[in-house]
Rosetta silent file (secondary structure, phi, psi, omega in degrees, C-alpha in Angstrom):
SEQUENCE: XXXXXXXXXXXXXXXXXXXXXXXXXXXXXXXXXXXXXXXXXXXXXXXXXXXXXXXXXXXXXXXXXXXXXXXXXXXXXXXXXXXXXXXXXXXXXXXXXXXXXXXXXXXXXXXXXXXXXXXXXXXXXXXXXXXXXXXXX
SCORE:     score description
SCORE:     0.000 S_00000001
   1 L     0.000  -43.404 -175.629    4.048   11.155   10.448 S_00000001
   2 H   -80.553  -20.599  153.415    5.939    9.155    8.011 S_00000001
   3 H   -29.017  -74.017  165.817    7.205    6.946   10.854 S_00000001
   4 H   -25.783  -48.298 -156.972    3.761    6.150   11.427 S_00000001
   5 H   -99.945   -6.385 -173.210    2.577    5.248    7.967 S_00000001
   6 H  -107.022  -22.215 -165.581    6.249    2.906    7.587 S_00000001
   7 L   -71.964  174.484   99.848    6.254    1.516   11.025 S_00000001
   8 L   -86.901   26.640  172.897    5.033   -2.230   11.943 S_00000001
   9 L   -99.779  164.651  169.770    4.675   -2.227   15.413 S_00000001
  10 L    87.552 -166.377  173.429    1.562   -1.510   17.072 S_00000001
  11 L  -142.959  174.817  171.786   -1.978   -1.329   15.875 S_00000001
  12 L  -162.360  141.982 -172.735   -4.532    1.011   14.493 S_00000001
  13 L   -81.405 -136.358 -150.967   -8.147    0.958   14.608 S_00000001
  14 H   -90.119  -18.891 -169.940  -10.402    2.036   11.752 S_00000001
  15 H   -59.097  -58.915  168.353  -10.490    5.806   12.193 S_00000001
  16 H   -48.751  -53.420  170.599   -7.010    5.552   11.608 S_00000001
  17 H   -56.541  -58.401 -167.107   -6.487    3.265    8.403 S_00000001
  18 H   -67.689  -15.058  177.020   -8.957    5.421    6.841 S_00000001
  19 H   -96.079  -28.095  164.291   -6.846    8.502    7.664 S_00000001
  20 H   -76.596  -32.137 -145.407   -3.591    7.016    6.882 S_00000001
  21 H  -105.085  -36.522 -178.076   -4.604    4.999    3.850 S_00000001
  22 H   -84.916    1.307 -176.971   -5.734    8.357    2.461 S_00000001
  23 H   -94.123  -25.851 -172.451   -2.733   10.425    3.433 S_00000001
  24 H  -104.467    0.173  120.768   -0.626    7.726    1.699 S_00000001
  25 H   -23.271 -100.690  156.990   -2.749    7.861   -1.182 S_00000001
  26 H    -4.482  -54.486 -174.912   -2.492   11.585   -1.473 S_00000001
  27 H   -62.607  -46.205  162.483    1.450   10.884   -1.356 S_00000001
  28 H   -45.164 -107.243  159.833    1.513    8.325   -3.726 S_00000001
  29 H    11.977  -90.225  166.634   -0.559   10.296   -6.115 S_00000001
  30 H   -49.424  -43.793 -173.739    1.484   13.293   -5.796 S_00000001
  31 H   -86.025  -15.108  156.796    4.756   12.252   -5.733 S_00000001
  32 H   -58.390  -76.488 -125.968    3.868   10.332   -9.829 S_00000001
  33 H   -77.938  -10.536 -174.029    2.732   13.600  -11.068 S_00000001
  34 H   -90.066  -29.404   40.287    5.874   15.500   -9.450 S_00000001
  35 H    72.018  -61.939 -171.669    7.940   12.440  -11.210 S_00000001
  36 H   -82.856  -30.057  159.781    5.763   12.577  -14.222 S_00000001
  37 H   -69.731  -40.388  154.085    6.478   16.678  -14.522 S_00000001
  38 H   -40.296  -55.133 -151.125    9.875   15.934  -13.843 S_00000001
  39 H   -86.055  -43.436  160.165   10.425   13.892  -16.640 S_00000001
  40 H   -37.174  -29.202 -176.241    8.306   15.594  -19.011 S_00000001
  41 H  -105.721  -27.087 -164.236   10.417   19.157  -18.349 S_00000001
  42 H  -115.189  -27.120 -169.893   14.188   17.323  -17.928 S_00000001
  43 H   -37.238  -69.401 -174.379   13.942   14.104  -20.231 S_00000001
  44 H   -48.308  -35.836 -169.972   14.041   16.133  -23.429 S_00000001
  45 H   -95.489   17.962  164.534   16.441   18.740  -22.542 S_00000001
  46 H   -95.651  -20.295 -157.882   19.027   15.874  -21.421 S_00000001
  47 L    60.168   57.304 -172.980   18.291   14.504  -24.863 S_00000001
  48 L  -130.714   84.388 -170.923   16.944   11.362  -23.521 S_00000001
  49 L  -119.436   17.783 -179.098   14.230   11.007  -26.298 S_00000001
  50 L   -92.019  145.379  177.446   14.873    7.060  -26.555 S_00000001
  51 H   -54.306  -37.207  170.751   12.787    4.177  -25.658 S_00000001
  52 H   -43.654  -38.452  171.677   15.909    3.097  -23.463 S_00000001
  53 H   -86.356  -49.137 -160.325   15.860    6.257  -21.349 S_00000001
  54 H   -66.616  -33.309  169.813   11.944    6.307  -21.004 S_00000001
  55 H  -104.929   22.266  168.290   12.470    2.604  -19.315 S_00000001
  56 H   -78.824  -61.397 -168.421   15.619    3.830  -17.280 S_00000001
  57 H   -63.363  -72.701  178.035   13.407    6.713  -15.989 S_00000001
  58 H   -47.108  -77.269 -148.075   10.277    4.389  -15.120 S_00000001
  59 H   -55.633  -42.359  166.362   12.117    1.593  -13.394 S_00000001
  60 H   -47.181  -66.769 -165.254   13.853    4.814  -10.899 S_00000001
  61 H   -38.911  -53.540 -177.008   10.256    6.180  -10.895 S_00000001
  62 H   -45.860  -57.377 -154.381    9.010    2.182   -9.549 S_00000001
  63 H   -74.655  -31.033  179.408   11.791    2.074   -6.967 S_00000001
  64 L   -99.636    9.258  172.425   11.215    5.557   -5.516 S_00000001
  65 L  -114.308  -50.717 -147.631    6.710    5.526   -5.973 S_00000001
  66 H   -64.532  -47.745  164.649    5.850    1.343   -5.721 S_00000001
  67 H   -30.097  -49.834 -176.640    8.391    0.486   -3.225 S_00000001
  68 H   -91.657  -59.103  167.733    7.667    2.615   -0.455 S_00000001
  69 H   -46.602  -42.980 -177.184    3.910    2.656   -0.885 S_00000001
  70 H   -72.621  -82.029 -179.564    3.964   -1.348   -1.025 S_00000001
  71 H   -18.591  -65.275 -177.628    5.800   -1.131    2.275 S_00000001
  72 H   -68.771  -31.161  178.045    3.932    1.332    3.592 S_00000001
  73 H   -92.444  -23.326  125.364    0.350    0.192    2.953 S_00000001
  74 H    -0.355  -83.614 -160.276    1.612   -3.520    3.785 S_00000001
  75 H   -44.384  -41.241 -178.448    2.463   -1.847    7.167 S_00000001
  76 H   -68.884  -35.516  174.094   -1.128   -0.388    7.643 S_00000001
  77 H   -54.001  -69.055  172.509   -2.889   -3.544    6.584 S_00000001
  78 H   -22.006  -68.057 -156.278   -0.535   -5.626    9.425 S_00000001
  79 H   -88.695  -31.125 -175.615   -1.482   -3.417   12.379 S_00000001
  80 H   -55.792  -46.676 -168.707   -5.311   -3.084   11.217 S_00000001
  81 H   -92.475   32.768  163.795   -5.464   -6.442   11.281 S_00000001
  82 H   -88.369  -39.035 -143.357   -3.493   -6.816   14.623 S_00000001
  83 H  -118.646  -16.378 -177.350   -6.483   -4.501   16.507 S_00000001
  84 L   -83.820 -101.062  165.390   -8.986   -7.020   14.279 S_00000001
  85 L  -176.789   53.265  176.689   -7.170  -10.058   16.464 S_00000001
  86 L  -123.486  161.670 -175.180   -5.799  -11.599   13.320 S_00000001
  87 L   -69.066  148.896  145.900   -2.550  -12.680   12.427 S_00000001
  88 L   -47.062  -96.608 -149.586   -0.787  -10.336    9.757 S_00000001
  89 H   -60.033  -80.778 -170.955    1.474  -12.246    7.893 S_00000001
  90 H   -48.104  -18.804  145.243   -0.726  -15.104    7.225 S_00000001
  91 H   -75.343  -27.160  159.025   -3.688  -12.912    6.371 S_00000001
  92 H   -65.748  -20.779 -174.872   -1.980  -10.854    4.659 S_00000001
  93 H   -86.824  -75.451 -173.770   -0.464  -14.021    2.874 S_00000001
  94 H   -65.343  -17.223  125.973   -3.764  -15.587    1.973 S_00000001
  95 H   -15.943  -86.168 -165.982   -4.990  -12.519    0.419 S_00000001
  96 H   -62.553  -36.713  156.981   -2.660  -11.740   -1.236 S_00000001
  97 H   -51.223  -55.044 -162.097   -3.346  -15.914   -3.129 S_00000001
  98 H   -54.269  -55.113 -177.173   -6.476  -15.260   -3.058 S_00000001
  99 H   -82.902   -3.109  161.851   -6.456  -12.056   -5.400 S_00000001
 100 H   -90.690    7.831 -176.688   -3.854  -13.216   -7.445 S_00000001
 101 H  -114.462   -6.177  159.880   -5.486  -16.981   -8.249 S_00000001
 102 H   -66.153  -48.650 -138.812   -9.054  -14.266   -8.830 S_00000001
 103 L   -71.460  -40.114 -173.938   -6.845  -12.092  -10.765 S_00000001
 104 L   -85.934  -15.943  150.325   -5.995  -14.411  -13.276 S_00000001
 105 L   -80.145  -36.429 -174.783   -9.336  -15.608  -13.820 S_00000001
 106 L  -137.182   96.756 -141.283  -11.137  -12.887  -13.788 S_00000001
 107 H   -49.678  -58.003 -165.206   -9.326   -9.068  -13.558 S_00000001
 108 H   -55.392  -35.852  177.605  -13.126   -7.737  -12.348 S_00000001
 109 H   -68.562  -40.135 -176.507  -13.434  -10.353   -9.905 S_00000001
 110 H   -81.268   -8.001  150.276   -9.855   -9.717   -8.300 S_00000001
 111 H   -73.015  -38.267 -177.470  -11.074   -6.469   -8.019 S_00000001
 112 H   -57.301  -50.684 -153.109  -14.241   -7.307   -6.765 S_00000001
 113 H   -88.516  -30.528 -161.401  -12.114   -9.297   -3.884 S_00000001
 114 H  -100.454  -22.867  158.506   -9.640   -6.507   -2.923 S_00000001
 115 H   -88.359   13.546 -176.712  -12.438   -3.910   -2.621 S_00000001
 116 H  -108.776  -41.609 -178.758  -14.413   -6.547   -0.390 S_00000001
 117 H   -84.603   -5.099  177.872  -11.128   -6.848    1.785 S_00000001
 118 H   -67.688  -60.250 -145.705  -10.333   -2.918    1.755 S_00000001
 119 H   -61.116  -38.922 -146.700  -14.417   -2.634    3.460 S_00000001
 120 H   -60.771  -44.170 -154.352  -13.488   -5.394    5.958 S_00000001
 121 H   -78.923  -16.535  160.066  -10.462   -3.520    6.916 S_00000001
 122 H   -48.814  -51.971 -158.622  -12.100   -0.579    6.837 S_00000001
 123 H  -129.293   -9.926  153.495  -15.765   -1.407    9.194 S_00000001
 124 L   -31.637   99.251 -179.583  -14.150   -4.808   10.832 S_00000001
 125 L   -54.578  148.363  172.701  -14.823   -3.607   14.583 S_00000001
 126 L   -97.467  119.505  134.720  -11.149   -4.026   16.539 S_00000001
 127 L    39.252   90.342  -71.686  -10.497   -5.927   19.706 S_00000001
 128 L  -165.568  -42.540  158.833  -12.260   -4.485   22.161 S_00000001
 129 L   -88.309  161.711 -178.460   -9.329   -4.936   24.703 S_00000001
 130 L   -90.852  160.093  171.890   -5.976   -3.584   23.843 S_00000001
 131 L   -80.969  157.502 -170.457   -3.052   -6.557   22.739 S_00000001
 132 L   -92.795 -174.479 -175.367   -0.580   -7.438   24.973 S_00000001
 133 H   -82.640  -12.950  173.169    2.979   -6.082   23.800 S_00000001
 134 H   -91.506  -69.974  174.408    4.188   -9.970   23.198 S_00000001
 135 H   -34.989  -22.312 -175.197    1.061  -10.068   20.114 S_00000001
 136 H   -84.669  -17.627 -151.383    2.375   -6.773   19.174 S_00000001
 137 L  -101.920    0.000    0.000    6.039   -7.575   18.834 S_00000001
């Protein structure tokens, strides 16, 4: 399963991104508040009551929640839009400009834009033929 949600070969239509994007969700989710329980039950009794330790503890917490998630929903976005017949890295690349030159004008509007490209990737119909294995690779 976690193969799946890490890999970037292949494709996946929509049934799937919606089942994967909510299992890695779910994961996400879960694995702050097991993070965020952690540190709440061991911080104190290490005696790591300092602002110094609280942004020691977050920056591990980034590299083991943001990291992996950014990877992983990266990966699902790539193959969705492989089965749409679009390129990945350059759609994913022009996106990603797009909501950050929104973002900075307007936060609601770069929101606005990233739930309008979640729907696409969501109810975009896929390719109707399967890709050959040289588009997949």
């Amino acid at each position: 399963m976690l193969r799946s949600l890490f890999s970037f070969n292949g494709v996946l239509n929509r049934a799937d991104f919606a089942v994967k994007s909510v299992i890695l969700t779910a994961m996400t989710l879960g694995l702050a508040l097991v993070l965020a329980a952690a540190a709440y039950a061991v911080m104190p009794a290490l005696g790591w009551t300092t602002r110094l330790h609280s942004l020691l503890f977050a920056g591990v917490a980034f590299v083991i929640i943001v990291i992996p998630s950014l990877w992983a929903s990266l990966a699902l976005q790539a193959r969705r839009l492989r089965h749409m017949g679009l390129p990945a890295i350059p759609a994913t690349a022009g996106m990603f400009l797009i909501l950050l030159a929104a973002g900075r004008l307007s936060p609601v509007l770069g929101q606005g834009i990233a739930l309008a490209f979640l729907l696409v990737l969501l109810f975009w119909p896929g390719r109707a033929e399967a890709p050959s294995q040289a588009a997949v690779a």
